[in-house]
Every structure is written in C-alpha cells, then in structure tokens.
KOLMARNU-427428 format. One record per residue (C-alpha): x, y, z. Coordinates in pm, 1 decimal, decimal comma. Layout:
+----------+----------+----------+
:        X :        Y :        Z :
+----------+----------+----------+
:        X :        Y :        Z :
...
+----------+----------+----------+
END
This chain:
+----------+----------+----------+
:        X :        Y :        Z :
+----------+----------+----------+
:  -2012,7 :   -670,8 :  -1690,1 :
:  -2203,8 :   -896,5 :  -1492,5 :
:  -2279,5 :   -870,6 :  -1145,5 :
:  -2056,8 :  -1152,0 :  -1038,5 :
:  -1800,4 :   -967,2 :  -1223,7 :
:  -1842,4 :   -708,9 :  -1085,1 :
:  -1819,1 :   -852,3 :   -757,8 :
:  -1499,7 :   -953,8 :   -830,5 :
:  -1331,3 :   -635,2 :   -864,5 :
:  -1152,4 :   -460,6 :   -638,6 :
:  -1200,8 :   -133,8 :   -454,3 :
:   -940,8 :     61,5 :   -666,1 :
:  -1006,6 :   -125,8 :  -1016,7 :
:  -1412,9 :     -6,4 :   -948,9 :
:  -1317,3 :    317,8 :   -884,7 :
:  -1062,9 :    323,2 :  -1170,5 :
:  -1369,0 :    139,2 :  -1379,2 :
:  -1611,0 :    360,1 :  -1276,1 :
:  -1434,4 :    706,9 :  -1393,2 :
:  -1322,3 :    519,9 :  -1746,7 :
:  -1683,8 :    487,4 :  -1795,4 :
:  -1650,4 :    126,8 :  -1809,2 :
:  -1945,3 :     90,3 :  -1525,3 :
:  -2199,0 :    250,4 :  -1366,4 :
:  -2235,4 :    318,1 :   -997,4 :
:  -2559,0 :    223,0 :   -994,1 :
:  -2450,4 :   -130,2 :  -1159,1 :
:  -2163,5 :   -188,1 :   -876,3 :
:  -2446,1 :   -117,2 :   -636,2 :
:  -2688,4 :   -374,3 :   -789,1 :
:  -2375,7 :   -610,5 :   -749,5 :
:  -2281,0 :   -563,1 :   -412,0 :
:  -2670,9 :   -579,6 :   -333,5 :
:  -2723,0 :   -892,5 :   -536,2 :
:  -2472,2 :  -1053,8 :   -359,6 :
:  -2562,7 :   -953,6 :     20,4 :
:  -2944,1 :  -1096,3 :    -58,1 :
:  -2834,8 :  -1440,9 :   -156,1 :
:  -2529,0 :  -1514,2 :    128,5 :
:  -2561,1 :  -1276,2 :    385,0 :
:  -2808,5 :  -1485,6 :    581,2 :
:  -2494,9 :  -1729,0 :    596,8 :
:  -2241,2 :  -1480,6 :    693,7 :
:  -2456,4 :  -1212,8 :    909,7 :
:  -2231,0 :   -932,4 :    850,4 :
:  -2479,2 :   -663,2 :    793,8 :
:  -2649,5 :   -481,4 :   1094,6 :
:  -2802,7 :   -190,8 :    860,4 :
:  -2847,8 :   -163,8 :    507,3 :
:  -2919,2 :    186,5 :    328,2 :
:  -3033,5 :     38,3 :     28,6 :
:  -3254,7 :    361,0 :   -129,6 :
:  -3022,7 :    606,3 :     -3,2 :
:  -2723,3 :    424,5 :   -144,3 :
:  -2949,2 :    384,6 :   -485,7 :
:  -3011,6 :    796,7 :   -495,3 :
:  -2617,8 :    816,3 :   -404,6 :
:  -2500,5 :    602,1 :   -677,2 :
:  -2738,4 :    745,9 :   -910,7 :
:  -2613,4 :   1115,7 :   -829,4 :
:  -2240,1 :    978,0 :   -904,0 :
:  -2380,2 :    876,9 :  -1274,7 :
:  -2478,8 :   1171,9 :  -1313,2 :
:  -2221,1 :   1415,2 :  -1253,5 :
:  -1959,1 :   1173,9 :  -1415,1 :
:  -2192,7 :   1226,1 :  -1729,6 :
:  -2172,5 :   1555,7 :  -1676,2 :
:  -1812,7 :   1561,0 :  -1654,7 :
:  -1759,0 :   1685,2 :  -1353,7 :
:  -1505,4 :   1631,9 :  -1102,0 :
:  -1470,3 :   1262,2 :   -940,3 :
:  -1326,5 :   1155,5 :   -580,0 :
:  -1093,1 :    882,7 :   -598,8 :
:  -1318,7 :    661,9 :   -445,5 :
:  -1603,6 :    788,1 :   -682,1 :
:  -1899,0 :    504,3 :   -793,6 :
:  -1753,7 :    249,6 :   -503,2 :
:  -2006,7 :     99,2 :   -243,8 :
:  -1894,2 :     40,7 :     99,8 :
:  -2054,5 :    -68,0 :    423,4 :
:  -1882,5 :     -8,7 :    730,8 :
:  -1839,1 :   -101,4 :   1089,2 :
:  -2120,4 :     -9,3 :   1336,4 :
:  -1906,1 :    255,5 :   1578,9 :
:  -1905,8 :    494,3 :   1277,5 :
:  -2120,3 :    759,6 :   1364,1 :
:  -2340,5 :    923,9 :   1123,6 :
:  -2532,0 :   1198,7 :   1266,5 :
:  -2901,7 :   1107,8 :   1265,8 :
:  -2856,7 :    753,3 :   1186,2 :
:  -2816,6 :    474,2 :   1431,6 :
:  -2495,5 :    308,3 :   1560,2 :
:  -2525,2 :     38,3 :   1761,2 :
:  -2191,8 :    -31,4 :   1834,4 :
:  -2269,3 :   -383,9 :   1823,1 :
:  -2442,7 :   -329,6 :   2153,3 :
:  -2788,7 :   -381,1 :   2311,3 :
:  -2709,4 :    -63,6 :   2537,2 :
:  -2684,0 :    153,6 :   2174,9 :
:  -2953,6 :    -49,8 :   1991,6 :
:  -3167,4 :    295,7 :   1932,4 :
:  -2865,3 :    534,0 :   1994,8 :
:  -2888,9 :    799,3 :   1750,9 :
:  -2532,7 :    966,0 :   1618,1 :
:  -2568,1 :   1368,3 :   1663,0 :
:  -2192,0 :   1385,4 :   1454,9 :
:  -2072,5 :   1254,7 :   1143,5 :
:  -1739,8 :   1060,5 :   1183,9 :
:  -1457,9 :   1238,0 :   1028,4 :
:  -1365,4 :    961,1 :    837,3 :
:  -1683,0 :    916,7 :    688,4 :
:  -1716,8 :   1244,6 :    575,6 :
:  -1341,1 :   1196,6 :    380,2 :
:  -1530,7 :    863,2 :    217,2 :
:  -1828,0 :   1075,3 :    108,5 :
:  -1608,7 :   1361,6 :    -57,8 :
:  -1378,4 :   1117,0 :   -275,5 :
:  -1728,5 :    984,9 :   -403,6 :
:  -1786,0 :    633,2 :   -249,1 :
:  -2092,6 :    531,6 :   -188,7 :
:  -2186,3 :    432,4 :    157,8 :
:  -2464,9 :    144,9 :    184,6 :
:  -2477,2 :    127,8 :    583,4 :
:  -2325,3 :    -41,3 :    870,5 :
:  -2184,6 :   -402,2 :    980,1 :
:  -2155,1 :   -658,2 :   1246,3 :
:  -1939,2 :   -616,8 :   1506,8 :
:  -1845,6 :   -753,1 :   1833,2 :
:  -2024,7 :   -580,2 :   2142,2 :
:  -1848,5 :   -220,3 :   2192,7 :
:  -1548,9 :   -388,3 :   1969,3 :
:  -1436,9 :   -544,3 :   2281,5 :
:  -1298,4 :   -928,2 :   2162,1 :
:  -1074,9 :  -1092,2 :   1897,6 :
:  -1317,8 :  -1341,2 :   1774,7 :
:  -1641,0 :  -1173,6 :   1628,3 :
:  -1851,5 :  -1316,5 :   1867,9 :
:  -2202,3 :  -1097,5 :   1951,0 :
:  -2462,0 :  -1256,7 :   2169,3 :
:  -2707,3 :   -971,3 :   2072,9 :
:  -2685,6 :   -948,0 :   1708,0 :
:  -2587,9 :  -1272,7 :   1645,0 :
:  -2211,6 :  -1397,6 :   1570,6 :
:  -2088,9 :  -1305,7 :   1231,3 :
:  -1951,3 :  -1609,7 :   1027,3 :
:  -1650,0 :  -1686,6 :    855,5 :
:  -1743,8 :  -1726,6 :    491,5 :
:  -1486,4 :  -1964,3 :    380,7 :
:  -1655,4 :  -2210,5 :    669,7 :
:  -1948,2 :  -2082,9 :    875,4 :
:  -1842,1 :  -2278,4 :   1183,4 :
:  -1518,4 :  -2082,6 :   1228,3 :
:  -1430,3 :  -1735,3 :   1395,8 :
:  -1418,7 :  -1411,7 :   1168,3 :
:  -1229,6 :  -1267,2 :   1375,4 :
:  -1275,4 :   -928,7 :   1567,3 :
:  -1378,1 :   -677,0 :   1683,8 :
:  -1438,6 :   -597,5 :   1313,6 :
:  -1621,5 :   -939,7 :   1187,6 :
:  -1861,1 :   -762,2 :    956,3 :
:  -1622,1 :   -560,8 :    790,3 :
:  -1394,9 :   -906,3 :    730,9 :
:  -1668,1 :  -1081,8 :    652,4 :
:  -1834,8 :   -847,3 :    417,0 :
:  -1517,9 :   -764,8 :    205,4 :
:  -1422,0 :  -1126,9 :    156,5 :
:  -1776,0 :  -1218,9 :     80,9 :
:  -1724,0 :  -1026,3 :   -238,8 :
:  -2030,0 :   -786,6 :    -55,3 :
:  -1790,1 :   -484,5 :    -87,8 :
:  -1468,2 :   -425,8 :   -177,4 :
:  -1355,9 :   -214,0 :    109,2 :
:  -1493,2 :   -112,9 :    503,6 :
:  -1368,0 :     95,2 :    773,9 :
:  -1276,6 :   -149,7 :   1100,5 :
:  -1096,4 :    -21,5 :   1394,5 :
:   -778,8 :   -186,8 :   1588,0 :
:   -729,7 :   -146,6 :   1919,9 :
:   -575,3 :   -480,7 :   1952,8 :
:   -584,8 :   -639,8 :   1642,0 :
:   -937,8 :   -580,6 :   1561,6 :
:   -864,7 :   -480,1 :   1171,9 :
:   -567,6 :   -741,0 :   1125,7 :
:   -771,8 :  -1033,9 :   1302,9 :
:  -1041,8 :  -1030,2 :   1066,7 :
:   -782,3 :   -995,1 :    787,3 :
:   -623,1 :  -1279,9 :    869,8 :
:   -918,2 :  -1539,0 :    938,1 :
:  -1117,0 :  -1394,5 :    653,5 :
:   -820,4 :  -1416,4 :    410,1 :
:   -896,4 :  -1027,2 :    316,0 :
:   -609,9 :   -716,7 :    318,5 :
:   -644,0 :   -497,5 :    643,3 :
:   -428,3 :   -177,4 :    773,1 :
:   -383,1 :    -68,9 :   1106,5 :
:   -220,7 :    292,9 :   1018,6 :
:     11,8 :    466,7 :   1290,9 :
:   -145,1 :    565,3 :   1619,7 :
:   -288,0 :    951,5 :   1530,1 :
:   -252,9 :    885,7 :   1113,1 :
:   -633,2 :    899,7 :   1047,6 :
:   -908,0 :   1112,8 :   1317,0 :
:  -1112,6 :    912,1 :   1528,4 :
:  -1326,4 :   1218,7 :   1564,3 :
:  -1685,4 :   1028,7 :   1545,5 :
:  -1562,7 :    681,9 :   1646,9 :
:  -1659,2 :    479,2 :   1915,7 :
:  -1384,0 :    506,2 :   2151,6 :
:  -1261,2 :    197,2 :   2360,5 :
:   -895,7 :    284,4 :   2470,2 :
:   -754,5 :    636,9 :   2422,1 :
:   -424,4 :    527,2 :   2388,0 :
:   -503,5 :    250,2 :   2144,7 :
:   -804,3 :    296,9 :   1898,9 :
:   -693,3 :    312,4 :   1554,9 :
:   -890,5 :    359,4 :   1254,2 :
:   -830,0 :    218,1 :    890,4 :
:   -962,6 :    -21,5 :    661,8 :
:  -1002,4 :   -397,6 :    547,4 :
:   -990,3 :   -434,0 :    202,3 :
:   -909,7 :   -682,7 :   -116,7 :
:   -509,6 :   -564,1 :   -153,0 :
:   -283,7 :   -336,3 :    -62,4 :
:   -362,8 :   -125,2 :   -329,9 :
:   -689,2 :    -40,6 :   -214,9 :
:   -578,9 :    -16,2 :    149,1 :
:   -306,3 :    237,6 :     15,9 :
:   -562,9 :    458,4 :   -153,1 :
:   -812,0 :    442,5 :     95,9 :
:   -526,3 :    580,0 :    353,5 :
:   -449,6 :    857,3 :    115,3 :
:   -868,2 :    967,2 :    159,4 :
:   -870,4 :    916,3 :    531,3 :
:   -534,4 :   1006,9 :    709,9 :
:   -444,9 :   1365,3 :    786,0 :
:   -488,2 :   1615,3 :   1062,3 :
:   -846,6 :   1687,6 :   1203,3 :
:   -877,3 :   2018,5 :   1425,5 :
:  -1148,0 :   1819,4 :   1609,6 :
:   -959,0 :   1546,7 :   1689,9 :
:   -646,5 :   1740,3 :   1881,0 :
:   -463,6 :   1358,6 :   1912,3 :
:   -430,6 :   1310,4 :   1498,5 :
:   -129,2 :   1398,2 :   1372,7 :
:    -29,5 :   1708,1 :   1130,1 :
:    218,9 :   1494,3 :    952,4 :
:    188,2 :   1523,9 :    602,7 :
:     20,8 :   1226,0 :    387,2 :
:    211,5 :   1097,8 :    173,4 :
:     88,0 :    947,1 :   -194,4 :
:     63,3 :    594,7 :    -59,5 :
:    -29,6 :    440,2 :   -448,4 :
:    275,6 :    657,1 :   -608,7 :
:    494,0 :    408,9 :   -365,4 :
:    359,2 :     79,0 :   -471,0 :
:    621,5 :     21,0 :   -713,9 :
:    655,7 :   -351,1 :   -679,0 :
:   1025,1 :   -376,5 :   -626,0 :
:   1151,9 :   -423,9 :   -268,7 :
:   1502,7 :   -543,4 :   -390,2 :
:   1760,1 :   -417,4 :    -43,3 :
:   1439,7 :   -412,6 :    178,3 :
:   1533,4 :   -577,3 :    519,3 :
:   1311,5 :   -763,4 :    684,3 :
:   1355,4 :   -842,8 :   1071,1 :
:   1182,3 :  -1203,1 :   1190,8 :
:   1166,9 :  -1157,9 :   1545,1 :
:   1171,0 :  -1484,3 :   1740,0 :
:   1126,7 :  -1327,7 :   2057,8 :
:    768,1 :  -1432,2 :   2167,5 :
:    553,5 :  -1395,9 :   1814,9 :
:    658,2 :  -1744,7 :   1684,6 :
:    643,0 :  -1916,1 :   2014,4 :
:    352,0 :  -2203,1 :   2022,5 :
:    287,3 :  -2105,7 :   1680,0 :
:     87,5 :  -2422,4 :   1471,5 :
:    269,6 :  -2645,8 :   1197,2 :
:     54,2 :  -2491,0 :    920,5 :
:     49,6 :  -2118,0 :   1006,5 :
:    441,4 :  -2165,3 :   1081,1 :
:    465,0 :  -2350,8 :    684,3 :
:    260,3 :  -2076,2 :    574,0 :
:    509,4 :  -1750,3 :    685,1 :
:    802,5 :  -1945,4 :    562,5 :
:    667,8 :  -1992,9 :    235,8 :
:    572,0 :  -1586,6 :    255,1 :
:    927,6 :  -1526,5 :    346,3 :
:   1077,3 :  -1724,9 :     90,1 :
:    848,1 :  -1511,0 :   -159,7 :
:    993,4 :  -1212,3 :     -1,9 :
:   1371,4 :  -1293,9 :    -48,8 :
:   1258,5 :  -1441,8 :   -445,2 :
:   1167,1 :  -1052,6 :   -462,8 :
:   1509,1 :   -904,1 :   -349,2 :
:   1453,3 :   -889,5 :     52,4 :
:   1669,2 :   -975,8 :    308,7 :
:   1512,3 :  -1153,3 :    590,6 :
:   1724,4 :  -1179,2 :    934,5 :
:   1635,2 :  -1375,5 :   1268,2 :
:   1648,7 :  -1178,3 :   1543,9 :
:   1548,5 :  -1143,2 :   1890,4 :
:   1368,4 :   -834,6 :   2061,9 :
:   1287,4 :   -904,2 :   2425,7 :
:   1153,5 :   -586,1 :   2487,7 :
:    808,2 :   -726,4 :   2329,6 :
:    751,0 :   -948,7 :   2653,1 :
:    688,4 :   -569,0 :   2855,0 :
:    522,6 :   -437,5 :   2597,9 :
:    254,4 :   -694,3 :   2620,6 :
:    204,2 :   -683,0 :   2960,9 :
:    196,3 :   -307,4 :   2934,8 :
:    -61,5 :   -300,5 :   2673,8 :
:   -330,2 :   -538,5 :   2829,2 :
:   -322,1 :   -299,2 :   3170,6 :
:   -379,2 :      8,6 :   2928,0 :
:   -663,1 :   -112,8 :   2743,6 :
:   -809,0 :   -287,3 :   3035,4 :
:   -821,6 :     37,2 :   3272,7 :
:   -896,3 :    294,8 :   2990,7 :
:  -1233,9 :     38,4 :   2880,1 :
:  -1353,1 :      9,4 :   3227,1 :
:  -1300,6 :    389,0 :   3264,5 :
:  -1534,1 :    487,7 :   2946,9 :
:  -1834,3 :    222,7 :   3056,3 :
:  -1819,1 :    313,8 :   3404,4 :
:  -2130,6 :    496,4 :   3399,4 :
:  -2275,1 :    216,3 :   3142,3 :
:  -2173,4 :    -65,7 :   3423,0 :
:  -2343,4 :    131,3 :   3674,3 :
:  -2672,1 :    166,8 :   3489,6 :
:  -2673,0 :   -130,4 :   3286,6 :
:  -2482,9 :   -400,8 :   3389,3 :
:  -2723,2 :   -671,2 :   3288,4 :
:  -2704,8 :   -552,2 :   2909,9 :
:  -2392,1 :   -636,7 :   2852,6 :
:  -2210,6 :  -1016,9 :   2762,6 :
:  -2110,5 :  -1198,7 :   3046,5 :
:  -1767,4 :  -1264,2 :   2948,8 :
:  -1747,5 :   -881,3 :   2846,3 :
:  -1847,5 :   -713,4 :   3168,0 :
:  -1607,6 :   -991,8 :   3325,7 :
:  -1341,8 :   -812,4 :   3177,6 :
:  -1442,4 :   -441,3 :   3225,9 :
:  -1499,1 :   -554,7 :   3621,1 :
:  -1114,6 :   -618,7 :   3608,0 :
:  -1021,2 :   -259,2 :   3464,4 :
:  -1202,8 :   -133,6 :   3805,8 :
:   -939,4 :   -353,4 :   4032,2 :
:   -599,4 :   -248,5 :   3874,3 :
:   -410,2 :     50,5 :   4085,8 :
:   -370,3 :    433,1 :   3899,5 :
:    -43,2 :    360,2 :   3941,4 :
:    -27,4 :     44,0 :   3762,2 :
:   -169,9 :    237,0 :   3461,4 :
:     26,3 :    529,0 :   3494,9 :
:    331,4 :    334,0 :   3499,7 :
:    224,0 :    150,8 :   3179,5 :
:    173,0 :    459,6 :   2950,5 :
:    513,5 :    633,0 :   3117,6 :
:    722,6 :    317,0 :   3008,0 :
:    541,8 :    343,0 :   2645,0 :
:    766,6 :    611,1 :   2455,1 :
:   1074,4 :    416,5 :   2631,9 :
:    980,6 :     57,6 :   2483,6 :
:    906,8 :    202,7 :   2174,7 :
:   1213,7 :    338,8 :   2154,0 :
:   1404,6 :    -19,4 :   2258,3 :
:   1183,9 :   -225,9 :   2055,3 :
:   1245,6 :     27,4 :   1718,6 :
:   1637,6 :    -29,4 :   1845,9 :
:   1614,5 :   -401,2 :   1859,5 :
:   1360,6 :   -477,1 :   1586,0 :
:   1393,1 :   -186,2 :   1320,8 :
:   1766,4 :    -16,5 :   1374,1 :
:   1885,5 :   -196,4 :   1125,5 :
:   1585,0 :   -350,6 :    949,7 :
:   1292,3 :   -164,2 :    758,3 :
:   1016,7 :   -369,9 :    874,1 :
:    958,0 :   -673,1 :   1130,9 :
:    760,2 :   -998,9 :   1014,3 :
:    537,8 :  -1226,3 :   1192,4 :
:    273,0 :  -1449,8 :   1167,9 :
:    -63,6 :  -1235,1 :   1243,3 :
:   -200,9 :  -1550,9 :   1360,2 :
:    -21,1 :  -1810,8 :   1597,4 :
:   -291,8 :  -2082,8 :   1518,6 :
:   -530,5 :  -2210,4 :   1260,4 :
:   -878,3 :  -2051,3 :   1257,2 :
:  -1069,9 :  -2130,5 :   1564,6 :
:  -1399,3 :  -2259,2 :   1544,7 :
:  -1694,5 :  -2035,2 :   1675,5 :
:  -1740,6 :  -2316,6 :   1992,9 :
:  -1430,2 :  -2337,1 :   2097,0 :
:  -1351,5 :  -1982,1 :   2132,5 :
:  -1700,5 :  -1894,0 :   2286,8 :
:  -1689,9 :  -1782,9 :   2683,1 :
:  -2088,8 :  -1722,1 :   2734,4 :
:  -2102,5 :  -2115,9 :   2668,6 :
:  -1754,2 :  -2197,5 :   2845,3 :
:  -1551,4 :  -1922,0 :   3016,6 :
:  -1246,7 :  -2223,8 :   3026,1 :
:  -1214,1 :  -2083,5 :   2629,5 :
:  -1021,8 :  -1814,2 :   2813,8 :
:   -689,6 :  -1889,2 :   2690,5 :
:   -776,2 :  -1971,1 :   2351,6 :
:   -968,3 :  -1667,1 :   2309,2 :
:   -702,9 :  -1446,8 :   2437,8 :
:   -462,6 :  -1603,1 :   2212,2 :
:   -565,2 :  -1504,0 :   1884,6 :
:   -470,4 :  -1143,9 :   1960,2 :
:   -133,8 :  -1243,5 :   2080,5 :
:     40,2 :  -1142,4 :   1769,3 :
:   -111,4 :   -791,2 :   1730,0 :
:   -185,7 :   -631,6 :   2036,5 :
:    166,5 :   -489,9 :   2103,6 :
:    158,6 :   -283,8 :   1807,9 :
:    -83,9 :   -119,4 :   1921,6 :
:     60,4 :    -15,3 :   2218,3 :
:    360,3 :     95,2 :   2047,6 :
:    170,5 :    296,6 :   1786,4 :
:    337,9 :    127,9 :   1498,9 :
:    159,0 :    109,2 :   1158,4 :
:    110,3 :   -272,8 :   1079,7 :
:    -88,2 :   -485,3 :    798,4 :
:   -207,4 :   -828,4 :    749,6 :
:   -216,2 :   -986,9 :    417,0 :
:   -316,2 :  -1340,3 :    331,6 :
:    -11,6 :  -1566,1 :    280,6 :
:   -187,1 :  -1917,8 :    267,9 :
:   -467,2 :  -2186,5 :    340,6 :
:   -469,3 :  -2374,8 :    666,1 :
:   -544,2 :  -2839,4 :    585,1 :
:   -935,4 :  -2718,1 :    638,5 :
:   -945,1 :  -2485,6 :    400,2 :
:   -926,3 :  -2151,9 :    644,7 :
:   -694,0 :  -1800,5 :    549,9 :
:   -376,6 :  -1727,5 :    704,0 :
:   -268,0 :  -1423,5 :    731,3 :
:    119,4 :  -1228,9 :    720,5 :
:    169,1 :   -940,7 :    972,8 :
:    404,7 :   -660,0 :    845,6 :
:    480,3 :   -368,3 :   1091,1 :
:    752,6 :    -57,8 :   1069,0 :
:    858,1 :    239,7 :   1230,5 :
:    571,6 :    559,9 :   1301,7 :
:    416,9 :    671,5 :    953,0 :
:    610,8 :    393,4 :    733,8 :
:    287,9 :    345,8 :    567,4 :
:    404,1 :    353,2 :    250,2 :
:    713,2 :    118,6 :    291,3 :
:    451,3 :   -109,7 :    479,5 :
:    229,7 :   -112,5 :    174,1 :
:    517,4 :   -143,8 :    -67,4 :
:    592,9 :   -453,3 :     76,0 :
:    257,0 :   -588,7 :     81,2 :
:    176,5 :   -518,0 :   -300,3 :
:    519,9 :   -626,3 :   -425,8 :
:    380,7 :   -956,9 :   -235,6 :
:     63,6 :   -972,8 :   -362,5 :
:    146,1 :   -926,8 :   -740,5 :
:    332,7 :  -1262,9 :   -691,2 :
:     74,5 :  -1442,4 :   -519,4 :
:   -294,2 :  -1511,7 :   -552,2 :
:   -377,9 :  -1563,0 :   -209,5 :
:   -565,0 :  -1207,0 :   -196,5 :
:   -808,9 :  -1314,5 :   -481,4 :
:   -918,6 :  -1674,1 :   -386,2 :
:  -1288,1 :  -1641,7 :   -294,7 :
:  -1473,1 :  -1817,9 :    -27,5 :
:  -1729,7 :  -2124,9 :   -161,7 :
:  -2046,8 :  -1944,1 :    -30,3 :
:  -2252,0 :  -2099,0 :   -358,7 :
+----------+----------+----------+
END
C-alpha cells in the first residue's frame, strides 16, 4: 500500500492490517511520518516527535509478528498523544512555559495499557496551556490550526490530538475532557472523540486540572476505534484509588449496527438555545438518520441542566486555582494573560460555594438521569452551538471582549462533565465554509457501549467520519 493509503486507514483497520500481515509497522510509521513532514508546519500539532524510538518500536513489532508471537490489539499502530501524558524520563510540557524542561519521574497508566496492546507511540502534541481553554489557543507553543482551514479554532484543550488525527498524521491520540476538551476538538476537527464515564479509565500519570472533572479517553477516526481503544485503557488502577472496579465490557462485540427501539431524548432545555442555522440543519439531518435506523427521538425538557452548569464552572474554577496555587505564587508572569485571569477568580469564590457545588452533584445527577434518561437511553445535542470560530475572534491575549464567544464553545459539553456521564462527539455535517460539525451523544454512568453503538450504527450510514481536510 502506499503511504497515502495508508494514511487513510483507520486505527482498528491498521491494527487489523497489521496482524493479517497485510502491512508492516514500520510502513504505517513511514506513513504517519511522511505525512507530519509535509503539513504539520500548517497545522502545528506536534510538540515532540520520537521518530528513532518509534522506528526501533515498530521494527520490534515486525519482528515478533514474524515470529508469531502474541499481538496487542493495538499492535503495529502509531500514535502521538497529548502533552500531559507523562512518560517517566521524557518531557511533558503540558503545553506550558512553566513545564517546558519538566521531566516525568512516572509513566501514565494509560500509556503503559497503549504500550502492552502493541501501539506504537511516536511522542507528544499541542495543547492548550495546562489544558485550560476550549479553543486550542497557546501563546507559548504557538496555536494549533484547524486543518480543514488554518484560520479557524481546533478546538481544545486537546488541539493537537484533533488536529493530528484528522490530518491523517495518526489514526488515534489520547486527549483529556474536563469540559469538553476531547469532544471540542472532535467536533471542529470533524474527527470521532470519547469522553468515557468519570473514573472509567486511571488518570494515574495525567496532568490533573479539576479532581472532580478530568477525564481521560481518546480522539479517533470512528467509533470503532474509540470502542477498542476504551477496551485497552478503562479498568481499575490500584494507583489511582478514584477509577472505578467496574468491569469493562467488550465495547467492539456491541457495535452491532442496529439501534432499532433505541430512544433518543432531544433536550431543549438550554443545549439548543442560540444555536446557528447550519449547526441546527446539521443535528436534524443526524436525527433524521437516526430514526431512518429504527430510533425514536422525543423532545423534551430537563431544567435541571441550568444548575448543573452553574455548578460545574464553580468546581472547575476553585479546584484549578487550588492545584497552581503554588505555580501563581512563583510564576505568575509565565502564564497567558487570559489564563491566570481565570485562575485569579478560583482564589475569590467562598469554600462554601464549592462545597455546596460538589454536595448538590450526586442530587442533579440523579434529576437530570430522571428527566433526560428515565425513559430514554441516551440524550442528543448539538456538541457545538455555532459554526467554527475563527482563531481572531476567539483570541483574549489580543481582545479579552472575545470573552463570551470563547466561553461559548464549551457550552454544550461542560455539564457532562460535572455529572460524570460518558458522552461522544461524532461528525454529522459541514458548516457553508467548509468547517466540521459535530453530534454529541451522552447516557447514563458506564453506557459506553450503548453510546458507541449508536455512534457506529451512525457512521456506517454516513461518510462524514472519512472526508479529509484539503491540506495539499
């Protein structure tokens, strides 16, 4: 095959590729490496590349495959991933200039699951400083771009990892979601991106940036590959006494393409409000997919979600400022403007404020799963309530008046995370200038698998997931 057709595979046909014997490792690696050196400069989604380590890795998988020896399920696959996964004696920047020589003395968990099922890991990505904004902006690495048009937002905090996946750079890359920092980048970069159940996959080696919030999982080409890449990473970790000892599940197994009786709630309540003519077109025209296949899709209303978001931003607010507060103390010229702006404001809210806010958290999950998911299997919304932003407009070093529209693009994701609740975004469309849109789908705690159902079932009748941005 040839390296652009290579590039066009996905994580799970590589992998299923690689152990037919149908390609080397060391072939998808000269892809994925072809590929970075003539559009990265474009896109800037690479902070580090391992390129003779990843060589010696992929060349070890060769080898034991033609030896016949026992393969991971992610065996011969090249991955980068975003810079907050530690690897102990490498760097990881966090996307910071406070980390820019901080050297990991762990291994992230989650990496170490990656390395055992055999994929091969080339380095790290972009990211926005300390994964702290929606957009992708970074004033000390330089923003990452949106490869479908360079001028736009990639979304964050996880830009490189959008960036690089729909870039055809890799098929797959760990992002985290605290807010919407996995689905955001999903969405503008027109890419397939998991935020798993709060405690479903160790954050043992992560970055943190809210306790009760950070969520790891990863952006990838469909739903396919974000199933199997859940089934490597999710699971309890002794070291990390917050993950969860429910059993995983065999995500694929569920992906059986029929969702005929699924119910699908379309809450009106807040997630549709101000929402933009094309994005709005764009989740009809999913929905309408979704009933073709057999769903039933109900309007409802869940007012519950109006607390939940103000809940949320007071959580991950106070629990940031608490984990730089040393940082601020000692370096508080290091970091953006418009990012110690908002860590500053974490130091002003009352203890009881916060305390309140995770108290009323098991209660509003329980009202919202009453009003949203009692009678439906999973809730539906736009993940995006606008069109792609444009870098400038969404850019508070140049313009802090950007507040607003900055803020906004999370507005459809962040109360998941406060809830816990598992949720993906899959593309569903193309905005008039040519930019992704993306479907949210969220469900109860550890619906994974219904989640993903859902998503495949969508994505074998659409093509949205395979369109490739014009980087040529």
């Amino acid at each position: 095959m040839t390296p652009e057709a290579l590039s066009e595979l996905s994580m799970t046909e590589a992998a299923d590729a690689f152990a037919r014997g149908e390609v080397t490792a060391e072939a998808l690696l000269g892809a994925t490496l072809d590929r970075l050196g003539r559009f990265d400069a474009k896109v800037n989604s690479v902070i580090r590349l391992d390129r003779d380590e990843a060589m010696l890795s992929a060349r070890d998988a060769d080898r034991k495959r033609a030896a016949g020896q026992a393969l991971g399920k992610l065996a011969g696959v090249p991955m980068l991933h975003k810079d907050m996964y530690y690897r102990q004696g490498r760097v990881s920047t966090c996307g910071s200039a406070i980390r820019r020589n901080f050297v990991a003395p762990v291994t992230a968990t989650v990496l170490q699951r990656l390395d055992a099922a055999g994929a091969i890991d080339c380095g790290t990505l972009n990211m926005a400083e300390f994964a702290q904004n929606p957009t992708g902006h970074n004033v000390h690495f330089g923003h990452c771009r949106n490869p479908w048009n360079t001028d736009h937002c990639t979304g964050g905090s996880s830009s490189g990892s959008g960036a690089a996946v729909a870039s055809r750079f890799v098929t797959a890359a760990l992002g985290s979601d605290t807010g919407g920092s996995i689905r955001l980048p999903a969405t503008m970069c027109g890419v397939t991106g998991l935020k798993p159940t709060q405690t479903r996959v160790p954050r043992t080696g992560v970055m943190p940036l809210s306790f009760s919030a950070d969520n790891v999982g990863p952006l990838c080409r469909t739903a396919r590959d974000a199933a199997r890449f859940l089934s490597v990473v999710a699971g309890r970790d002794d070291k990390d006494p917050t993950s969860s000892r429910e059993a995983v599940p065999d995500y694929e197994a569920a992906l059986s393409g029929d969702i005929r009786g699924l119910r699908i709630a379309v809450v009106e309540t807040f997630f549709l409000d101000g929402a933009e003519a094309p994005v709005l077109a764009a989740f009809e025209a999913a929905l309408a997919v979704l009933r073709e296949l057999g769903a039933h899709v109900e309007r409802i209303a869940a007012p519950s979600i109006e607390a939940v978001n103000v809940y949320n931003a007071l959580v991950s607010r106070a629990e940031g400022a608490a984990i730089h507060a040393q940082w601020m103390r000692e370096h508080p010229g290091d970091y953006a403007t418009h990012l110690s702006a908002r860590l500053y404001g974490g130091y002003a809210l009352p203890a009881t404020l916060y305390i309140e806010a995770l108290s009323r958290r098991g209660a509003l999950l329980r009202q919202f799963c009453a009003e949203a998911l009692g009678r439906f299997d999973i809730v539906a919304t736009p993940t995006l309530k606008t069109v792609v932003p444009t870098l400038a407009e969404t850019d508070l070093e140049a313009d802090p008046a950007h507040w607003d529209r900055f803020m906004n693009c999370s507005a459809n994701t962040r109360g998941f995370n406060y809830l816990g609740l598992p949720a993906v975004s899959i593309p569903c469309g193309f905005d008039p200038k040519g930019l992704p849109i993306g479907l949210q789908l969220a469900a109860r705690p550890f619906a994974e698998a219904r989640l993903l159902r859902a998503a495949d079932a969508f994505q074998r009748e659409t093509d949205w997931h395979r369109r490739v941005p014009p980087l040529d």
